[in-house]
Every structure is written in C-alpha cells, then in structure tokens.
N, CA, C and O atoms as a GROMACS GRO file, in nm:
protein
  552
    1UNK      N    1   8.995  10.064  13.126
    1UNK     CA    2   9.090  10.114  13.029
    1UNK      C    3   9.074  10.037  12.897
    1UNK      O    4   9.068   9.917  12.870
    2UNK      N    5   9.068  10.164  12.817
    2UNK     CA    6   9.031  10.033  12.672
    2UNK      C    7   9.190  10.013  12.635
    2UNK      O    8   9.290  10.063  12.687
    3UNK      N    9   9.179   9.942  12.552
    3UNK     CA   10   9.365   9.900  12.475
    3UNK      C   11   9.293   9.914  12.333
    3UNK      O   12   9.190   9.863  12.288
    4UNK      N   13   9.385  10.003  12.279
    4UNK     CA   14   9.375  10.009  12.125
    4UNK      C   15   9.408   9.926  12.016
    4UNK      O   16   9.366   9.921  11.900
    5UNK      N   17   9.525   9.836  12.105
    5UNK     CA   18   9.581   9.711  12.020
    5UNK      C   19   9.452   9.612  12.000
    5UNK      O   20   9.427   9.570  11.888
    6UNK      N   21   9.364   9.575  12.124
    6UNK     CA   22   9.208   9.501  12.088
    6UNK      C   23   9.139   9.539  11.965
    6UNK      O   24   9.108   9.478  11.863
    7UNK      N   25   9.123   9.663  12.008
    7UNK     CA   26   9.000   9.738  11.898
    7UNK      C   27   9.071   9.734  11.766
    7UNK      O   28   8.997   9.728  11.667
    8UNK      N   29   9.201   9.737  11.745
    8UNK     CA   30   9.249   9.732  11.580
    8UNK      C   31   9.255   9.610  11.582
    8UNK      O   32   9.234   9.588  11.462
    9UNK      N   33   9.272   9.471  11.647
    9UNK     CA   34   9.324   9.329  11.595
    9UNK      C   35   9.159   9.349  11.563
    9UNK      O   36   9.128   9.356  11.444
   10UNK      N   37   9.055   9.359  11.663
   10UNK     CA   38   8.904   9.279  11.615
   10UNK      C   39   8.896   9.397  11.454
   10UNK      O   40   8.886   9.350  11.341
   11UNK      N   41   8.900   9.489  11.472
   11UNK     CA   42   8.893   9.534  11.328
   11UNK      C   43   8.958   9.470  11.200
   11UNK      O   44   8.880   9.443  11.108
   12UNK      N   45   9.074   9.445  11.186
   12UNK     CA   46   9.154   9.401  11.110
   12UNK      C   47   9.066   9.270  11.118
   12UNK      O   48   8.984   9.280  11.028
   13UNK      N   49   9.054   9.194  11.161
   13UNK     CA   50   8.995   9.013  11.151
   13UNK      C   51   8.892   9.061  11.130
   13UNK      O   52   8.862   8.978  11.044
   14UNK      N   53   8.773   9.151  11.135
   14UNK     CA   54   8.628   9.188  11.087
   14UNK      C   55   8.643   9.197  10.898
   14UNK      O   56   8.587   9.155  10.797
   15UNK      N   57   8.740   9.270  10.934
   15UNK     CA   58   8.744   9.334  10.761
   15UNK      C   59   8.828   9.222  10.695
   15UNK      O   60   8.836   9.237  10.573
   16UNK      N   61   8.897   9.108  10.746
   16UNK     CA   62   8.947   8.997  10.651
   16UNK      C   63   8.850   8.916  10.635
   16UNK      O   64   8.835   8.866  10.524
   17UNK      N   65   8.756   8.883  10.750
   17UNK     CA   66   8.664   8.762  10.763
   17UNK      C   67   8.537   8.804  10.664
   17UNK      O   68   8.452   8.727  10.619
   18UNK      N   69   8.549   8.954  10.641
   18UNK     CA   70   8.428   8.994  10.521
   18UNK      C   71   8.463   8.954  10.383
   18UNK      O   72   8.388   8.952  10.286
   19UNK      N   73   8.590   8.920  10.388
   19UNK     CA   74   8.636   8.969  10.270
   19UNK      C   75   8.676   8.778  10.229
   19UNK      O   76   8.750   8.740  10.138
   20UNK      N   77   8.609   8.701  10.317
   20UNK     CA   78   8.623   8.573  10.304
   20UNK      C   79   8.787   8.491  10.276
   20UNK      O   80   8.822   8.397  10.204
   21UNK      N   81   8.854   8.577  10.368
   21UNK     CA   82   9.020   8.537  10.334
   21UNK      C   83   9.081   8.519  10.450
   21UNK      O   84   9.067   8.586  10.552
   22UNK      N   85   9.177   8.392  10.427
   22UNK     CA   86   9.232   8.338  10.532
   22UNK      C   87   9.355   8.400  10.638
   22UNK      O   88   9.423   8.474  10.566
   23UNK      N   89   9.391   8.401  10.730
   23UNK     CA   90   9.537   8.502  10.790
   23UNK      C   91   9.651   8.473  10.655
   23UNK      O   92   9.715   8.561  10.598
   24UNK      N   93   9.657   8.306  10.620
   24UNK     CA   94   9.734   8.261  10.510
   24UNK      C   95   9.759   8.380  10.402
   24UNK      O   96   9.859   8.446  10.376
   25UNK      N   97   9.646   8.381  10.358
   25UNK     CA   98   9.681   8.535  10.195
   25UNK      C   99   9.709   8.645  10.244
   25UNK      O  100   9.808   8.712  10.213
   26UNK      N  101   9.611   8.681  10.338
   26UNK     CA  102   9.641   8.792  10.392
   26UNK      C  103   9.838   8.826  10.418
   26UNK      O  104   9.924   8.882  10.350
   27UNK      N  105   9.836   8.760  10.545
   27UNK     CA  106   9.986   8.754  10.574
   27UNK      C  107  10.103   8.733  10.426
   27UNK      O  108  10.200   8.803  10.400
   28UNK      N  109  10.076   8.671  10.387
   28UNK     CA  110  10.162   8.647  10.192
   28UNK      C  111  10.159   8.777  10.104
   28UNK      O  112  10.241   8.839  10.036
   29UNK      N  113  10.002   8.792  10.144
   29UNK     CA  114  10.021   8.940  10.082
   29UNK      C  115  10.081   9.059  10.125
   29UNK      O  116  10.116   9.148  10.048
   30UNK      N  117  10.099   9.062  10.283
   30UNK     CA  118  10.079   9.216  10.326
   30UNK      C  119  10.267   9.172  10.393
   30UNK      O  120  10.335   9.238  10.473
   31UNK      N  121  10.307   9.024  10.311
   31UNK     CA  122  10.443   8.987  10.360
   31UNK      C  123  10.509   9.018  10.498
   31UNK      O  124  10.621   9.064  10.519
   32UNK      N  125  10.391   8.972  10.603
   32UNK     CA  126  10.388   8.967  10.728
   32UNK      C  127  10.368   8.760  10.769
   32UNK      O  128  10.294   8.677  10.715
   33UNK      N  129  10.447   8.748  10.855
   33UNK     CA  130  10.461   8.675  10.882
   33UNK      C  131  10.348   8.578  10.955
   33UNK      O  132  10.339   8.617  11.072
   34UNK      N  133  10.260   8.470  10.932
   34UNK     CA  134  10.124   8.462  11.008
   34UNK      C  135  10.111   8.469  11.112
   34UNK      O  136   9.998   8.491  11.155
   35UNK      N  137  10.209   8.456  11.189
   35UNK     CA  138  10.186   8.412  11.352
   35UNK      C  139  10.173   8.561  11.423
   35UNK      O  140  10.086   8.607  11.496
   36UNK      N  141  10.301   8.619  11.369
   36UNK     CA  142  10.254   8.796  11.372
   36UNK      C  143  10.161   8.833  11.352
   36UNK      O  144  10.116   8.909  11.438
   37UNK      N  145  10.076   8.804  11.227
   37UNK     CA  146   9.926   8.888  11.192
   37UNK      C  147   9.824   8.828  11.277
   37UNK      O  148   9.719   8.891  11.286
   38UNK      N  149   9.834   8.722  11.340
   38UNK     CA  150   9.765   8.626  11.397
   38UNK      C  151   9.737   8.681  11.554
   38UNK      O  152   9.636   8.686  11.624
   39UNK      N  153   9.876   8.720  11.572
   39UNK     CA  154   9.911   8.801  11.718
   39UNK      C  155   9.847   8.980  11.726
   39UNK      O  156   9.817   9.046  11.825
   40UNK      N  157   9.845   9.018  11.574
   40UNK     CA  158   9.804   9.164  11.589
   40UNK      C  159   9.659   9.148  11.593
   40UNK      O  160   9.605   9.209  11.686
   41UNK      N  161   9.581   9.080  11.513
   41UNK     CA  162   9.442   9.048  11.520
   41UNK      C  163   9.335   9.009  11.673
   41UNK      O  164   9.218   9.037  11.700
   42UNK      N  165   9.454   8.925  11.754
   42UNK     CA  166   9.424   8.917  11.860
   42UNK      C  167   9.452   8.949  11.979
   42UNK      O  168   9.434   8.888  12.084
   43UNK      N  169   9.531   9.119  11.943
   43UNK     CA  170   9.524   9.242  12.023
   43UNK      C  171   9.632   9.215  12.116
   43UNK      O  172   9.629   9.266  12.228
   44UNK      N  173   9.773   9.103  12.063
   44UNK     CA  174   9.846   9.074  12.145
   44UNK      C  175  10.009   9.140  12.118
   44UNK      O  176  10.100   9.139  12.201
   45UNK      N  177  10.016   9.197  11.979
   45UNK     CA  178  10.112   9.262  11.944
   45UNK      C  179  10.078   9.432  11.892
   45UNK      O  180   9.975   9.455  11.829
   46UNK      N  181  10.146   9.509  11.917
   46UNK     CA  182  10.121   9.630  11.829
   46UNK      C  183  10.169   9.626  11.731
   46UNK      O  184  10.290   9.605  11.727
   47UNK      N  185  10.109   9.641  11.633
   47UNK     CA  186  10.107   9.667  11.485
   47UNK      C  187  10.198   9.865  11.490
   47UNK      O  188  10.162   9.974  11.534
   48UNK      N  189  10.321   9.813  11.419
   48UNK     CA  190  10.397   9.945  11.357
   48UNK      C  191  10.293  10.001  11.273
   48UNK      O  192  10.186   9.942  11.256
   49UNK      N  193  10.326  10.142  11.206
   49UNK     CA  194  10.236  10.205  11.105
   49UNK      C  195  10.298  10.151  10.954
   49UNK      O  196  10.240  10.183  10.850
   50UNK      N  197  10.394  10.084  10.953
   50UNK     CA  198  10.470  10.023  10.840
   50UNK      C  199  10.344   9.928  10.805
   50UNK      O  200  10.268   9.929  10.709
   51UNK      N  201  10.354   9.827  10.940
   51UNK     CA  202  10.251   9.713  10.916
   51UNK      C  203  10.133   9.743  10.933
   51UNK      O  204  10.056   9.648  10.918
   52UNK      N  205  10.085   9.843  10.959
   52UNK     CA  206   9.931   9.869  10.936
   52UNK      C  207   9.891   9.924  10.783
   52UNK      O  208   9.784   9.950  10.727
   53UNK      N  209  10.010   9.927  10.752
   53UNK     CA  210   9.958  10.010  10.596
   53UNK      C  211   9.996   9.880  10.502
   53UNK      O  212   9.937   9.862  10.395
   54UNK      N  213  10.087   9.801  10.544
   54UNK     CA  214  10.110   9.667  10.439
   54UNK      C  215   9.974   9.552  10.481
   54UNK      O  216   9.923   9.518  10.374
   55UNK      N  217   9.950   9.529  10.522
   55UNK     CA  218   9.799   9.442  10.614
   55UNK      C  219   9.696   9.551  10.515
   55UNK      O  220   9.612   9.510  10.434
   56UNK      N  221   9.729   9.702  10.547
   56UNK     CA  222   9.525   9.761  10.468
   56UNK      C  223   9.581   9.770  10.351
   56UNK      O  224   9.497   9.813  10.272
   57UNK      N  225   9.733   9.741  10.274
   57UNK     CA  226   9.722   9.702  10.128
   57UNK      C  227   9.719   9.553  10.119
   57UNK      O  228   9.711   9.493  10.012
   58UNK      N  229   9.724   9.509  10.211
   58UNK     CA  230   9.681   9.339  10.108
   58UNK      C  231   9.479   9.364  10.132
   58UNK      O  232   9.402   9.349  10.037
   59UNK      N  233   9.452   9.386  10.215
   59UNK     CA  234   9.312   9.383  10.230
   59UNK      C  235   9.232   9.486  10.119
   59UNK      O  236   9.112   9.489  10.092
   60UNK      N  237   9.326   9.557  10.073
   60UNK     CA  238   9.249   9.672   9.997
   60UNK      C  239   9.124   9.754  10.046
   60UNK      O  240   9.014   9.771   9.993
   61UNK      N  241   9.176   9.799  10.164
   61UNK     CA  242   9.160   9.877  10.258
   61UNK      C  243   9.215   9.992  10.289
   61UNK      O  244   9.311   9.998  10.366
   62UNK      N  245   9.161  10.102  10.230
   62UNK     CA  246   9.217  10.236  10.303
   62UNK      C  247   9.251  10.211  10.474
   62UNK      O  248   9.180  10.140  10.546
   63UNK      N  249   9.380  10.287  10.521
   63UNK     CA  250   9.416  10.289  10.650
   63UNK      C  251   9.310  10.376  10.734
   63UNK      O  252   9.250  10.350  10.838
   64UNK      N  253   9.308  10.501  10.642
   64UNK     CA  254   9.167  10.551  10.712
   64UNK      C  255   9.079  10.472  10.768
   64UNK      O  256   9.064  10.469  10.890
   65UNK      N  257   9.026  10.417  10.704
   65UNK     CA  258   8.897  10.351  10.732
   65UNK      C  259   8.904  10.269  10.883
   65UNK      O  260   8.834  10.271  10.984
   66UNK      N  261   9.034  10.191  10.839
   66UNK     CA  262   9.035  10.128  10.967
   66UNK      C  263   9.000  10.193  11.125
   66UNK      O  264   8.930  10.153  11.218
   67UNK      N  265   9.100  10.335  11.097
   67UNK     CA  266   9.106  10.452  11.199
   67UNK      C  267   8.917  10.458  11.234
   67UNK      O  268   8.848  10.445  11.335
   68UNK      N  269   8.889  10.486  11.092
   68UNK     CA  270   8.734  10.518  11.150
   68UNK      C  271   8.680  10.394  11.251
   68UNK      O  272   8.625  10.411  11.360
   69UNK      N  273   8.705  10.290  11.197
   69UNK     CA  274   8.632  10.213  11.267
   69UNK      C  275   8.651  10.165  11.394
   69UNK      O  276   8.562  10.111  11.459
   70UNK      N  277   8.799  10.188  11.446
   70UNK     CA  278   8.884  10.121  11.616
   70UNK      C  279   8.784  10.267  11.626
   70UNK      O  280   8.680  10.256  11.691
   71UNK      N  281   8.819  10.414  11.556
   71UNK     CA  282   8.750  10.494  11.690
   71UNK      C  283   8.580  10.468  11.688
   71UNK      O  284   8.533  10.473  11.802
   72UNK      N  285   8.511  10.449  11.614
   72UNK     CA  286   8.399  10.370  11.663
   72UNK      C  287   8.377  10.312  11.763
   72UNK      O  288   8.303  10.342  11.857
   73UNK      N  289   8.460  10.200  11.743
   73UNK     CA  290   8.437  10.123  11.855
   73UNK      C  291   8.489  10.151  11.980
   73UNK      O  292   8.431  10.102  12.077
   74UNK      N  293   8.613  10.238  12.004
   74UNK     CA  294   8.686  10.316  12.112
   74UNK      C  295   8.586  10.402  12.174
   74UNK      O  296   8.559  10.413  12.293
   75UNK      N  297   8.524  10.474  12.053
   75UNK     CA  298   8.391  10.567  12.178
   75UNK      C  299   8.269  10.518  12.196
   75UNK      O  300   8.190  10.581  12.267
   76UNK      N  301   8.232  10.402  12.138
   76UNK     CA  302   8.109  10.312  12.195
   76UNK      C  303   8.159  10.263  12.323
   76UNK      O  304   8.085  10.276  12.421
   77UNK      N  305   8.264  10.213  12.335
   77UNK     CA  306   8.354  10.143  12.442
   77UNK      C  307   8.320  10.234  12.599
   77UNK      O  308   8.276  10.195  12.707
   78UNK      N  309   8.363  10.364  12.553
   78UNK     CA  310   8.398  10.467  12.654
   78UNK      C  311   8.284  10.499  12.687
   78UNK      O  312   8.275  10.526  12.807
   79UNK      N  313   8.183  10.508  12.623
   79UNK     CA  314   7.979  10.550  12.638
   79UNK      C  315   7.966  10.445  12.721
   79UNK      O  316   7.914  10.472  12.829
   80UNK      N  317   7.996  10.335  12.702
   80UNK     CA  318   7.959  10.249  12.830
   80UNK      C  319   8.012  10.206  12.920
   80UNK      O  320   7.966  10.117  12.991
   81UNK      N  321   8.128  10.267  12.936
   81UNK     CA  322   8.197  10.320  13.054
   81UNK      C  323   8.280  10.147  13.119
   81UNK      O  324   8.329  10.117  13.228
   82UNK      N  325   8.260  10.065  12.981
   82UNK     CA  326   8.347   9.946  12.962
   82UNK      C  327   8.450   9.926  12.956
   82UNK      O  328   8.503   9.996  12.870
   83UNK      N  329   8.557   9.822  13.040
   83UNK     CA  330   8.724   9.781  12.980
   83UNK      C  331   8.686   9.715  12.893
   83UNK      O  332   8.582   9.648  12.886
   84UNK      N  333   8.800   9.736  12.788
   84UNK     CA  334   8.771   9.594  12.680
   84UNK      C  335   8.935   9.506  12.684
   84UNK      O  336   9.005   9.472  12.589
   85UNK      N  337   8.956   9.490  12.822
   85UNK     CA  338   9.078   9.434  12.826
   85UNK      C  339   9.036   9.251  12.842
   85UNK      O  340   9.114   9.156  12.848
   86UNK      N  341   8.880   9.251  12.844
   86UNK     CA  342   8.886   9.097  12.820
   86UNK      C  343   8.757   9.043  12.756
   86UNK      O  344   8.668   9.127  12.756
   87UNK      N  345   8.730   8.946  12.712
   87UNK     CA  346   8.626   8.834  12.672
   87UNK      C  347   8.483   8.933  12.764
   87UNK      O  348   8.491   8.951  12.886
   88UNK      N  349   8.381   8.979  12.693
   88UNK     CA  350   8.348   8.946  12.553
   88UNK      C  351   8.418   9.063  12.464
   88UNK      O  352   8.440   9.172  12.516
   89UNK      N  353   8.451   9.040  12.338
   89UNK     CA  354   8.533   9.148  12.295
   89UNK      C  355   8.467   9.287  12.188
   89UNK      O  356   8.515   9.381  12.125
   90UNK      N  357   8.338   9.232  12.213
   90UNK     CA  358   8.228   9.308  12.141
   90UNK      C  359   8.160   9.407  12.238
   90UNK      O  360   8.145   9.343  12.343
   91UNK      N  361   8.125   9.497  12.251
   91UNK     CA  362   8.067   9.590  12.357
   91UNK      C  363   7.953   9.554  12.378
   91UNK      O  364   7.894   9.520  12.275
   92UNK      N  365   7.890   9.548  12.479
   92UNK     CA  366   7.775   9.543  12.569
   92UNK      C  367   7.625   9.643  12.539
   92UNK      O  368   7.636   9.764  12.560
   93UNK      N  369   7.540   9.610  12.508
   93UNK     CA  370   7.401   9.746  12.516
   93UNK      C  371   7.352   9.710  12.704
   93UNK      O  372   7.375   9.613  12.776
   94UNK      N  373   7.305   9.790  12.720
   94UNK     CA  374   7.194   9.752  12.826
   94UNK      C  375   7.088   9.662  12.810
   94UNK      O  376   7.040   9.667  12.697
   95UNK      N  377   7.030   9.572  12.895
   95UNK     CA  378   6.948   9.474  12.879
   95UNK      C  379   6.783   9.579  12.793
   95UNK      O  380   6.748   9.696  12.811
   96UNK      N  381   6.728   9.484  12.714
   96UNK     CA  382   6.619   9.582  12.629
   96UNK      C  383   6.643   9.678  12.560
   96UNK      O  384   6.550   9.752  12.525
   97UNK      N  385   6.785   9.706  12.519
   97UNK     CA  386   6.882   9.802  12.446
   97UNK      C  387   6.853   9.807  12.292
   97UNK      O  388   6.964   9.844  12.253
   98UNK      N  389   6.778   9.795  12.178
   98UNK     CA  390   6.772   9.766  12.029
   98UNK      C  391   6.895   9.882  11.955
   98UNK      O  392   6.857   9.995  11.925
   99UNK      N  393   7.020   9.845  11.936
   99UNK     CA  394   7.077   9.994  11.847
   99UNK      C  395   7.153   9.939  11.719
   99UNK      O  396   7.233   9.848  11.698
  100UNK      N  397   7.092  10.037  11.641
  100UNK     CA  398   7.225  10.018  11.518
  100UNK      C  399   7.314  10.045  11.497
  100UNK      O  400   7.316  10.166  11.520
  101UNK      N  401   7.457   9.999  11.446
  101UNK     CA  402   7.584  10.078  11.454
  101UNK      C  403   7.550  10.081  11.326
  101UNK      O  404   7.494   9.999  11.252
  102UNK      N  405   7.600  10.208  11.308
  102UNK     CA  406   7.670  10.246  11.168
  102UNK      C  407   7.734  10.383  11.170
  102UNK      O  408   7.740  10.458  11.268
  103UNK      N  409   7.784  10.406  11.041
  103UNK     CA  410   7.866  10.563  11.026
  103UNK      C  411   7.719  10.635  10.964
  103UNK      O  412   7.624  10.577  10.912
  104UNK      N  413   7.737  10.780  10.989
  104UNK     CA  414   7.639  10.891  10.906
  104UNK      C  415   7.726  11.017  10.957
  104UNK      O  416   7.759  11.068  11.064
  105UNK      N  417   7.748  11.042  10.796
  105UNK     CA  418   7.851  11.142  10.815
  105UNK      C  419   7.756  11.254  10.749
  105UNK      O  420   7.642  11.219  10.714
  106UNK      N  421   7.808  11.420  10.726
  106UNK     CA  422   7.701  11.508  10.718
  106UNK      C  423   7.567  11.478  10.716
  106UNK      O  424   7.493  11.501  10.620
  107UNK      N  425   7.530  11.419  10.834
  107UNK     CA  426   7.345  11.405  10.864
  107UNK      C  427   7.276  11.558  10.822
  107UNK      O  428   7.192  11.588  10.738
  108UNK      N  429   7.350  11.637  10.921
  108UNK     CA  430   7.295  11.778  10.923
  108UNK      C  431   7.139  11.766  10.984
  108UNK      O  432   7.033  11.805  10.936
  109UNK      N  433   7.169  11.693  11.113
  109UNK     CA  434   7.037  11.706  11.216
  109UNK      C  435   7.117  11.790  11.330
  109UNK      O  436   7.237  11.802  11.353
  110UNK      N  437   7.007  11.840  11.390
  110UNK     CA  438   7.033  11.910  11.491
  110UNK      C  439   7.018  11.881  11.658
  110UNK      O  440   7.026  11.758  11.659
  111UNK      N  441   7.000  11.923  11.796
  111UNK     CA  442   6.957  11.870  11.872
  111UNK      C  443   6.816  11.898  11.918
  111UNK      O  444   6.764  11.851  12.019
  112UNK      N  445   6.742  12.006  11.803
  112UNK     CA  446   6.582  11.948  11.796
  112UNK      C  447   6.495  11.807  11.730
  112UNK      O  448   6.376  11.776  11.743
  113UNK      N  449   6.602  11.742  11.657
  113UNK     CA  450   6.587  11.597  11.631
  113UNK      C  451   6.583  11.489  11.772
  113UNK      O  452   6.547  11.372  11.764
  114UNK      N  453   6.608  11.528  11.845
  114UNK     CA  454   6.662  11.416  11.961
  114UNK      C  455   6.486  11.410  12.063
  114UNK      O  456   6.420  11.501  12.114
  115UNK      N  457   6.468  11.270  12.057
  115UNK     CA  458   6.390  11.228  12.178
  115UNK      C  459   6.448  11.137  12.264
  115UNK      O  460   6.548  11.066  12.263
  116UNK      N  461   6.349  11.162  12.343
  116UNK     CA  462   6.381  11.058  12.481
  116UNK      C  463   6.371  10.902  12.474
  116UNK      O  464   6.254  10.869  12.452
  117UNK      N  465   6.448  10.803  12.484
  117UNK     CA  466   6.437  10.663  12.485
  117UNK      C  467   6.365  10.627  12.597
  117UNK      O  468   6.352  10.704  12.693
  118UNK      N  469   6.309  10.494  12.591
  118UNK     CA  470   6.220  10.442  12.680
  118UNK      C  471   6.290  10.443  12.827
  118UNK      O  472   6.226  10.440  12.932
  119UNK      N  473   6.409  10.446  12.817
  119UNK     CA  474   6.437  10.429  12.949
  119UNK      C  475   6.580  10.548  12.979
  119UNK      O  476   6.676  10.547  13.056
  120UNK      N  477   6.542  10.619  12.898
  120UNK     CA  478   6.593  10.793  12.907
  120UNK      C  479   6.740  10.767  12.889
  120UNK      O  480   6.817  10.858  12.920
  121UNK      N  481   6.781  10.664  12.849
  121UNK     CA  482   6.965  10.668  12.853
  121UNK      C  483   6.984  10.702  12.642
  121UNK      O  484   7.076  10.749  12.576
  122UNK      N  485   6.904  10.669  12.621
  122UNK     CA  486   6.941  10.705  12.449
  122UNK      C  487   6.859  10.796  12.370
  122UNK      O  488   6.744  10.774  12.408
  123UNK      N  489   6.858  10.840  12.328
  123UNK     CA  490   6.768  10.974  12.214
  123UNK      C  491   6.810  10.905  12.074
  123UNK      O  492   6.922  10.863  12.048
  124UNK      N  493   6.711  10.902  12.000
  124UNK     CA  494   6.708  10.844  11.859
  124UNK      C  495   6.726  10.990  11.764
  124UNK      O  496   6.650  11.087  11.752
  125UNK      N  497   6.814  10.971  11.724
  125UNK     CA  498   6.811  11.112  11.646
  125UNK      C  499   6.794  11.039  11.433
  125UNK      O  500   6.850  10.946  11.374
  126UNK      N  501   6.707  11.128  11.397
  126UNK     CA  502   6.664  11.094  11.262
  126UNK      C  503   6.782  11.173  11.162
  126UNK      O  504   6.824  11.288  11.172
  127UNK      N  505   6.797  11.128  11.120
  127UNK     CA  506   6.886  11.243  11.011
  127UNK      C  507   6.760  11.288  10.881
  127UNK      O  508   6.696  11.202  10.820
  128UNK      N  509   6.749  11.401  10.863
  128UNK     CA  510   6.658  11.449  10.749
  128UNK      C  511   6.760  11.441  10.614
  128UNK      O  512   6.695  11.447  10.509
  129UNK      N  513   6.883  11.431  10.599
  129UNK     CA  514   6.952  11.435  10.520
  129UNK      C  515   6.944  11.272  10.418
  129UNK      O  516   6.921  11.260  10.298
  130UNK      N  517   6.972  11.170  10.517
  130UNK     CA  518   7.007  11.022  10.442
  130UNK      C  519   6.913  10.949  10.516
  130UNK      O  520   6.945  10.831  10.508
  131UNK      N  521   6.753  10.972  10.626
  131UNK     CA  522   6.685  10.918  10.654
  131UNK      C  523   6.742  10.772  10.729
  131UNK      O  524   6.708  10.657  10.705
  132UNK      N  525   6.818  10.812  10.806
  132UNK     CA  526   6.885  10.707  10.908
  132UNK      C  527   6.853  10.751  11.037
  132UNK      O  528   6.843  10.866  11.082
  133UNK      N  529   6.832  10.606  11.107
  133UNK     CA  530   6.775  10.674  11.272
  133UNK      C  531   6.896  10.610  11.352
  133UNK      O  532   6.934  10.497  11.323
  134UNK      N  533   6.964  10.694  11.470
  134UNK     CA  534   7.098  10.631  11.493
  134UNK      C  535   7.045  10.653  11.674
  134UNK      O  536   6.953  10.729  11.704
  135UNK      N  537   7.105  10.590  11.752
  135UNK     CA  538   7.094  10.620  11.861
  135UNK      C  539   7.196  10.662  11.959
  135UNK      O  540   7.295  10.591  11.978
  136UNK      N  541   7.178  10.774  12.024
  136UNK     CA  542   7.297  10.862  12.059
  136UNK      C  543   7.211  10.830  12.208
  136UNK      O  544   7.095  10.796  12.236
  137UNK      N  545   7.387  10.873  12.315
  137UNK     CA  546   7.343  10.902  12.439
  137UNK      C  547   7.289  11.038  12.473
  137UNK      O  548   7.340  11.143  12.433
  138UNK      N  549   7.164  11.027  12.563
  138UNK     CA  550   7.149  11.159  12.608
  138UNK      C  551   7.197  11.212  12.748
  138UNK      O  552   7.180  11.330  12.779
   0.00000   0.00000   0.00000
C-alpha cells in the first residue's frame, strides 16, 4: 500500500532542498510552524489543502506541480508493485535496470515506437516530437 502522505513529504523536501532552503524560511514563510513542516516532509502528518498551498507559496511552486510529481512517483511505486510504507523511500529498478525519470508531455509517439528491453520487462519508447527516450513497462 503506498501512503500519499510519503510521496508528498519526499516531494515537498526534494523541491526545498533544490531550492537550497532551510525547513527554517520555508516554515516563516509558508507561516507553518517547523516541527509541523518537518512532520509533513517526513510523511508523518497530512498536510490540509490550506497548507499545501501556503508551503507551494513560500516555495514558489505551483500546487500543480507538486500533484504532478507525488503522482509520478505514486505510479512508478505501483509499476513495481512496491509499499512505500518504509526505508528506502526512493523506489527500487530491477538489478541491471538503467532508467530515466522525467515528465514528456505531448510526445505524440505511438505504440509502433516501443521495443523490447533486454530483459523484456521495459520498452524504450523514443518520442519523435522532443527526442527523449523514456522507459515504459511492457
């Protein structure tokens, strides 16, 4: 069972720790209390939608975005048929696994793009659109 409260705290601490800023500003800014933001980051409190939108305005962060990214990681989670109810809190490849995460939004490839991976669990699909190679399950 995944928990959604995980996948938004590691998001939220991804997108502060990029942004080279401490829980300290953050929390001052988004006038959340630290121990609270401290607790949502580490998937131990649920974050209201009040406080998810005061946290992605101190970060200057669309709320969207965030959304995009827990479900990222929510359906990478579920492809590998992983709990993420504990340590390690990053998802797993298969051993000899090479993949890139990223977003590619209107690729506009089809499923005559898709081959077979070396060990038949992934198909590399090319996008002809933005020339990105992403790896999908087959």
């Amino acid at each position: 069972m995944v928990l959604l409260r995980h996948l938004l705290g590691d998001v939220l601490r991804r997108l502060r720790l990029r942004q080279g800023r401490t829980l300290r500003e953050v929390s001052a800014s988004a006038r959340v209390s630290l121990g609270y933001l401290s607790e949502v980051e580490r998937g131990q409190k649920e974050a209201s939608s009040e406080l998810l939108a005061a946290i992605c305005s101190a970060l200057g962060i669309p709320l969207s975005q965030v959304f995009r990214e827990v479900a990222d990681n929510f359906a990478l989670a579920e492809l590998q048929n992983e709990p993420v109810l504990e340590a390690p809190r990053e998802p797993k490849l298969p051993a000899g696994s090479e993949v890139a995460i990223g977003v590619v939004r209107n690729a506009g490839f089809s499923s005559d793009d898709m081959t077979s991976g070396p060990a038949g669990e992934f198909g590399a699909v090319e996008s002809h659109v933005h020339g990105v190679t992403d790896m999908v399950p087959v």
